[in-house]
VEXDREN-2710 file (C-alpha; in Angstrom, 1 decimal):
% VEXDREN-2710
k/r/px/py/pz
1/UNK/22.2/49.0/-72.7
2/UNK/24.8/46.9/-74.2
3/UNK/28.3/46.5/-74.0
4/UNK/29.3/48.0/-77.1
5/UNK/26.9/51.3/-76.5
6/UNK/29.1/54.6/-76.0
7/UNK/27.5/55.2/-72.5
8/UNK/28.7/51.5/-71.1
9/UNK/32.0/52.0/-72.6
10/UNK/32.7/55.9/-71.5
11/UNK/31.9/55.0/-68.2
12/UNK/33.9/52.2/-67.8
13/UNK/36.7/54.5/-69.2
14/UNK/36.5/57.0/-66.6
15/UNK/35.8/54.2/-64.1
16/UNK/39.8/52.9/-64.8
17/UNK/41.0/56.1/-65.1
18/UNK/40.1/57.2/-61.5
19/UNK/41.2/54.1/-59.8
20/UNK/44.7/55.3/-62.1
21/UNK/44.3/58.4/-59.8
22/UNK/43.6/56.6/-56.3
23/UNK/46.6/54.2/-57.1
24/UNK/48.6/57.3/-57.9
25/UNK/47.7/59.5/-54.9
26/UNK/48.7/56.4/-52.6
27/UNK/52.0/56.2/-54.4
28/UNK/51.2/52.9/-56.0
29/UNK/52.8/54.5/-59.2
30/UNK/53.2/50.8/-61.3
31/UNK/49.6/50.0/-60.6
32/UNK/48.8/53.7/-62.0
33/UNK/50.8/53.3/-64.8
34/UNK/49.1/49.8/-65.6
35/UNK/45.5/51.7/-65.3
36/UNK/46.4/54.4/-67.4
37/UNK/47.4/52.3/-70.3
38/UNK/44.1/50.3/-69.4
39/UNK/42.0/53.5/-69.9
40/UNK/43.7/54.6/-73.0
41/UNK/42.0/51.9/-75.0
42/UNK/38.6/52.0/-73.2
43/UNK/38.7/55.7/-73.9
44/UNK/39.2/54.9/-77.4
45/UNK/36.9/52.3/-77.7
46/UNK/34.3/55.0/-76.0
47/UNK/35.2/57.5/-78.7
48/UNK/34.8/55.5/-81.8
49/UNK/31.2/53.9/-80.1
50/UNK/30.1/57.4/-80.0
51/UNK/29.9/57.6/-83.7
52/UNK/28.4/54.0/-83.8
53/UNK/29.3/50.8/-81.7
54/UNK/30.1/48.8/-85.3
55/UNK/33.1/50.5/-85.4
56/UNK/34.7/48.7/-82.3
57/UNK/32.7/45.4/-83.1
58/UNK/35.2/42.4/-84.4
59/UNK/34.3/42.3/-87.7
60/UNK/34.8/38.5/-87.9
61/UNK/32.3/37.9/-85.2
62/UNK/28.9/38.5/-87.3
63/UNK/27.2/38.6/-83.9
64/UNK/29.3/41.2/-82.4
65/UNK/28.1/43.4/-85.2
66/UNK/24.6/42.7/-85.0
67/UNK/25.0/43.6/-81.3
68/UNK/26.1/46.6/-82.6
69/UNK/23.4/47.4/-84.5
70/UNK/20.4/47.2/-82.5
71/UNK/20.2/43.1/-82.4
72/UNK/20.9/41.4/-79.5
73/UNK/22.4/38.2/-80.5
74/UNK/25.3/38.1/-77.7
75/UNK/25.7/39.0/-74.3
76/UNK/29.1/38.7/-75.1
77/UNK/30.4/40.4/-77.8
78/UNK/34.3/40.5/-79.7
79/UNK/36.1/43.9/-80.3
80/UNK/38.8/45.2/-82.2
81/UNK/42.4/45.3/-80.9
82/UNK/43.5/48.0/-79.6
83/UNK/46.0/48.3/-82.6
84/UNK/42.7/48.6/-84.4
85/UNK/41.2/51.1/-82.0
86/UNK/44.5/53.5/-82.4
87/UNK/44.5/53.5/-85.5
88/UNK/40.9/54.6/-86.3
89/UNK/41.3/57.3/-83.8
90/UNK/44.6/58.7/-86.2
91/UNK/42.1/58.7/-88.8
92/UNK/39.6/60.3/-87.4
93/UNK/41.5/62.9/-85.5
94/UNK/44.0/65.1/-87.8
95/UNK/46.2/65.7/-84.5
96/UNK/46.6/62.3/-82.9
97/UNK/49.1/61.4/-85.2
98/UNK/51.9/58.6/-85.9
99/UNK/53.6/59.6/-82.2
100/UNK/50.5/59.8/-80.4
101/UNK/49.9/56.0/-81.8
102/UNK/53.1/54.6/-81.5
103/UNK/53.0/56.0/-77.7
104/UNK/49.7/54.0/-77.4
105/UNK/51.3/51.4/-78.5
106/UNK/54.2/51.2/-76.5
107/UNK/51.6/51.3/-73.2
108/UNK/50.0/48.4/-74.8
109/UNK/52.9/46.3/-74.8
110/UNK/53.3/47.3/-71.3
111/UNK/49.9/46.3/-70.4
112/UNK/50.1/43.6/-71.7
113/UNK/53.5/42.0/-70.5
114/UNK/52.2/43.1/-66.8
115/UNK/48.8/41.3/-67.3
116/UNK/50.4/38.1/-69.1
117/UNK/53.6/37.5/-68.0
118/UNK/56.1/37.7/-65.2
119/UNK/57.2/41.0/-66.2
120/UNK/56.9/44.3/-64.2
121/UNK/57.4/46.9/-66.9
122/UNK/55.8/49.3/-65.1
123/UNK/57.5/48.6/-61.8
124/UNK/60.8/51.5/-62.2
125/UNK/59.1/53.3/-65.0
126/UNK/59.2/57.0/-63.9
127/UNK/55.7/58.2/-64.1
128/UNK/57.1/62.3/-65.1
129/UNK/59.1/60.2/-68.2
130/UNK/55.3/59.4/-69.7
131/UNK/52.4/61.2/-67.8
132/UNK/52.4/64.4/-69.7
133/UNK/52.4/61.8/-73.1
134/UNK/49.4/60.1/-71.2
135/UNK/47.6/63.5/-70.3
136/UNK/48.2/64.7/-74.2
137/UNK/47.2/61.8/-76.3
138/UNK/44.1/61.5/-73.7
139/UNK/43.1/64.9/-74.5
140/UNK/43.6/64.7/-78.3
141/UNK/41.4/61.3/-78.1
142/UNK/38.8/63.5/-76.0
143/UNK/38.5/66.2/-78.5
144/UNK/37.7/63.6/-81.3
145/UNK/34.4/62.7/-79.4
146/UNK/33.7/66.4/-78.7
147/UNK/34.9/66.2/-75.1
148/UNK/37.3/67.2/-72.4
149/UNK/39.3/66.2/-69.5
150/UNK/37.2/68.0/-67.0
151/UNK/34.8/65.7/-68.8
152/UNK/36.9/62.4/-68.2
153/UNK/38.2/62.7/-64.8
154/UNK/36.9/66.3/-63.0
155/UNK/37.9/69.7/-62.9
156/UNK/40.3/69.5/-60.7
157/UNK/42.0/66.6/-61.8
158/UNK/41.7/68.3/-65.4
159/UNK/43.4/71.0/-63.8
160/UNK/46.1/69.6/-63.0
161/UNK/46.8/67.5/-66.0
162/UNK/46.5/70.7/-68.2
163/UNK/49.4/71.9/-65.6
164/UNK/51.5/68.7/-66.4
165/UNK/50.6/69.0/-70.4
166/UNK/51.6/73.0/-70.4
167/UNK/54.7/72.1/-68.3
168/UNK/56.2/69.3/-70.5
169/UNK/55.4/72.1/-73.7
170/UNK/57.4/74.4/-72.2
171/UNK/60.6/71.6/-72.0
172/UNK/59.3/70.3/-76.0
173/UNK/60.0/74.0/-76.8
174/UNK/63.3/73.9/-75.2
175/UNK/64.2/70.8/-76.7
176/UNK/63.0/72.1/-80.7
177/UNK/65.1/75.3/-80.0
178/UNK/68.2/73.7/-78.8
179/UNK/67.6/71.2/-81.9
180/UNK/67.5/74.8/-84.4
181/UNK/70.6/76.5/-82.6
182/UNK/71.7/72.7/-83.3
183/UNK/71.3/72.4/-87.1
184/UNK/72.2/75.9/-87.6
185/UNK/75.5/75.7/-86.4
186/UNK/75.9/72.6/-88.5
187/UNK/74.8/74.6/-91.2
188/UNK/77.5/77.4/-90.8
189/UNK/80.5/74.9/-90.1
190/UNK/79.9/73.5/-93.7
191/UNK/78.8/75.9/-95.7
192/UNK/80.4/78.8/-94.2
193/UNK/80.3/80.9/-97.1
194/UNK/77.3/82.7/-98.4
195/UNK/77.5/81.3/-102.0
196/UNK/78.0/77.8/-100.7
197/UNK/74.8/78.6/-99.1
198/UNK/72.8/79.8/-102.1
199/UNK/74.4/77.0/-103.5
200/UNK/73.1/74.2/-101.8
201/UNK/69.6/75.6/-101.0
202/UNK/69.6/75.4/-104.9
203/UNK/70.6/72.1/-104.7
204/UNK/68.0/71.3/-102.4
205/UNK/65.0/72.6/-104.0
206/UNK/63.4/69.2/-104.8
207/UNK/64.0/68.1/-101.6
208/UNK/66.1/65.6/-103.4
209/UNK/68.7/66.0/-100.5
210/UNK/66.4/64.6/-97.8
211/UNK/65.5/60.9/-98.7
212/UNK/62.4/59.1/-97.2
213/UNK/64.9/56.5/-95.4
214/UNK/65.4/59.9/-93.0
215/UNK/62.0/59.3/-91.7
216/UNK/62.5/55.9/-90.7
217/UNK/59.4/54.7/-89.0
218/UNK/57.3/58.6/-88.8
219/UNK/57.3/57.9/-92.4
220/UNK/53.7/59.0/-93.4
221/UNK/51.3/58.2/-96.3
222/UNK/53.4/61.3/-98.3
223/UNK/56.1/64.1/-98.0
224/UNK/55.8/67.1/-99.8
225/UNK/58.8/69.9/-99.8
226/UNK/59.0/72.6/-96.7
227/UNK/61.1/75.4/-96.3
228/UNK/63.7/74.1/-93.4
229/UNK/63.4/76.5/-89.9
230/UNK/66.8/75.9/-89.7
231/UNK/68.5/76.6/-92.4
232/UNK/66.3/77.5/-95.6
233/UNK/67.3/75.1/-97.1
234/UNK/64.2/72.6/-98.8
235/UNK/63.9/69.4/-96.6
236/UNK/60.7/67.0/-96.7
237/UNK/57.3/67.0/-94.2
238/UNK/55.6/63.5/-94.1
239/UNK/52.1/63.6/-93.3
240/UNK/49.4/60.9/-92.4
241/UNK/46.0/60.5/-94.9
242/UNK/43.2/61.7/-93.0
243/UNK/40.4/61.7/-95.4
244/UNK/39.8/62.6/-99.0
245/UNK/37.5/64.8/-101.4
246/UNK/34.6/62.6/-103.2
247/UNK/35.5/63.1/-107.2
248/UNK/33.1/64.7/-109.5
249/UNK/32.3/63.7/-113.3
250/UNK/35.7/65.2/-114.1
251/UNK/37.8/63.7/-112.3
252/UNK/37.3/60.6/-113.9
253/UNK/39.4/59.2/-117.3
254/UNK/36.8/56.6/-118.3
255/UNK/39.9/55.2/-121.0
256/UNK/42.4/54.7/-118.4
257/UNK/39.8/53.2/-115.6
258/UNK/41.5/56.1/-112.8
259/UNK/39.8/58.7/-110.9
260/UNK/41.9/62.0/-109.6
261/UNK/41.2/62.6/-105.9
262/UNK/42.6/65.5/-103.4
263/UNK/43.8/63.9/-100.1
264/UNK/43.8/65.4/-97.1
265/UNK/47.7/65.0/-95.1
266/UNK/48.3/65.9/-91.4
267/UNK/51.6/66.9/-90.9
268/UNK/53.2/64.0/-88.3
269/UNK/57.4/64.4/-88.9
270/UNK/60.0/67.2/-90.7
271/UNK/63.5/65.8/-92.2
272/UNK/66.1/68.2/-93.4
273/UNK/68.9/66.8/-95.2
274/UNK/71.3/69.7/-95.3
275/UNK/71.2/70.5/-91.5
276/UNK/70.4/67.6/-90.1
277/UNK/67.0/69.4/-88.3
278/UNK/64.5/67.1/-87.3
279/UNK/61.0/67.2/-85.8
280/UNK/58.6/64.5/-84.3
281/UNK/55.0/65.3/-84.0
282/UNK/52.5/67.8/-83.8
283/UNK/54.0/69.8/-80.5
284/UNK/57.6/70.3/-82.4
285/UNK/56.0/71.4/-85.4
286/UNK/53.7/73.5/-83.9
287/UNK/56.8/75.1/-82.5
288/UNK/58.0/76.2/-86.0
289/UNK/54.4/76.5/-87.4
290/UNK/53.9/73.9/-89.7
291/UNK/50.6/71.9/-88.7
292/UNK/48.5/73.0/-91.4
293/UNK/47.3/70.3/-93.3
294/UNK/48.6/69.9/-96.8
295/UNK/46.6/68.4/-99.6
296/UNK/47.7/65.9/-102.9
297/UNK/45.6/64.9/-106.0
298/UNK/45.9/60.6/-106.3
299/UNK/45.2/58.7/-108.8
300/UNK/43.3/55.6/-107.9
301/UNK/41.5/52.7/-110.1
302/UNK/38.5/51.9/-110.3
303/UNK/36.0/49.2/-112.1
304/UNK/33.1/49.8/-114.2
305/UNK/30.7/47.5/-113.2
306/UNK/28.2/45.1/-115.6
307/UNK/25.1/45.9/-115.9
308/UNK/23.0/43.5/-113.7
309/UNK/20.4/42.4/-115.8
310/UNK/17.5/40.3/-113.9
311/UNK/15.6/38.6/-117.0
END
């Protein structure tokens, strides 16, 4: 077994997360918080190894990925970042989205200013500000590999972090519906007749009213125009590209050198311009029911090759 096989790696993984646990049960809450974030990557790592270990090899270090094929070149081999690691885990899930990987992120640069400097941003962090957050984006990295939490850290433990995911739903559900009664209000106090209503909606229709800048960084790989919960009015819903349709002869315009694809877009972030309404992520637009993915044709180049001729 190497150390880029699934087995080592998943192991390892659950290995951090428990001593998380231990720290946690003896109230050691900034040495639980530091394992956590430790675990998230390894649990990564373990997921994308599953498929095949070249995916977490460095693909600058040519005997990393022959390690990862089969060839033993290195006892000691180079992986991705954990940027890297993230990032292939948005593509590959269509509900660990831009919020789930800026989250990862964030316990990164925690992790890592604990490990490498004189820091201690774990040392007042609250763990009920971030362990549901951890609990979530665990299990949504879990379900990519085709497992569970019961699978990661026990039944009981699993348990209990369902209780602690269900829990901080309940609050995100509060939080969305205080954020409608918001925007509607907003709504009402400036267009508080009905045919300044029907007005704007009309106005909004292209989604012209909600520019990208509204987004800021949830911007995804595309919008497309959604009817806003709040106020029916047209705002925007950015999605990230998580795969794409392989074209047929049709598809292609030989004279222009471009193929039409469909893309594949899971929702990540609403904007509505009118109201104000916002929504971050897939558990506030679950809320309002709009996590179905959306799909775009894309044009993309391509080259026509030479024929090689070997005479």
């Amino acid at each position: 077994m190497s150390a880029l096989d699934h087995d080592a790696i998943w192991e390892k993984s659950r290995a951090v997360v428990r001593r998380a646990i231990t720290a946690r049960d003896q109230g050691q809450f900034g040495d639980f918080c530091l394992w956590c974030a430790v675990s998230l990557e390894l649990l990564g790592k373990a997921v994308l190894s599953g498929i095949h270990p070249s995916l977490i090899a460095d693909p600058q270090d040519v005997d990393s990925i022959f390690l990862a094929c089969g060839k033993p070149l290195t006892a000691n081999p180079k992986t991705i970042t954990a940027k890297t690691v993230f990032g292939r885990i948005q593509k590959l899930s269509g509900t660990f989205g831009k919020v789930e990987f800026d989250f990862c992120m964030l316990m990164m640069q925690r992790r890592n200013a604990d490990l490498h400097s004189g820091d201690l941003p774990f040392a007042n962090l609250n763990p009920g500000s971030w362990a549901p957050r951890f609990w979530t984006v665990a299990e949504l990295m879990l379900q990519a590999g085709g497992r569970t939490l019961a699978d990661w850290v026990g039944a009981a433990e699993a348990r209990r972090a369902t209780a602690l995911i269900q829990q901080a739903a309940t609050v995100r559900q509060q939080v969305v519906e205080a954020r409608l009664e918001t925007s509607r209000a907003y709504f009402a106090r400036n267009y508080p007749e009905e045919s300044d209503q029907t007005q704007i909606r009309k106005l909004s229709f292209s989604g012209q009213l909600t520019p990208s800048s509204e987004f800021g960084h949830l911007l995804g790989d595309a919008t497309i125009t959604e009817t806003c919960p709040a106020c029916g009015c047209t705002g925007r819903l950015s999605g990230e590209k998580v795969g794409e349709d392989e074209p047929n002869e049709n598809n292609y315009n030989w004279d222009a050198g471009v193929v039409t694809i469909t893309a594949h877009f899971a929702p990540s972030a609403f904007r509505c311009g009118v109201c104000k309404m916002r929504l971050d992520g897939q558990e506030e637009l679950t809320h309002v029911g709009m996590t179905d993915n959306f799909e775009l044709e894309e044009e993309q180049e391509f080259e026509i090759e030479e024929p090689y001729l070997n005479e």
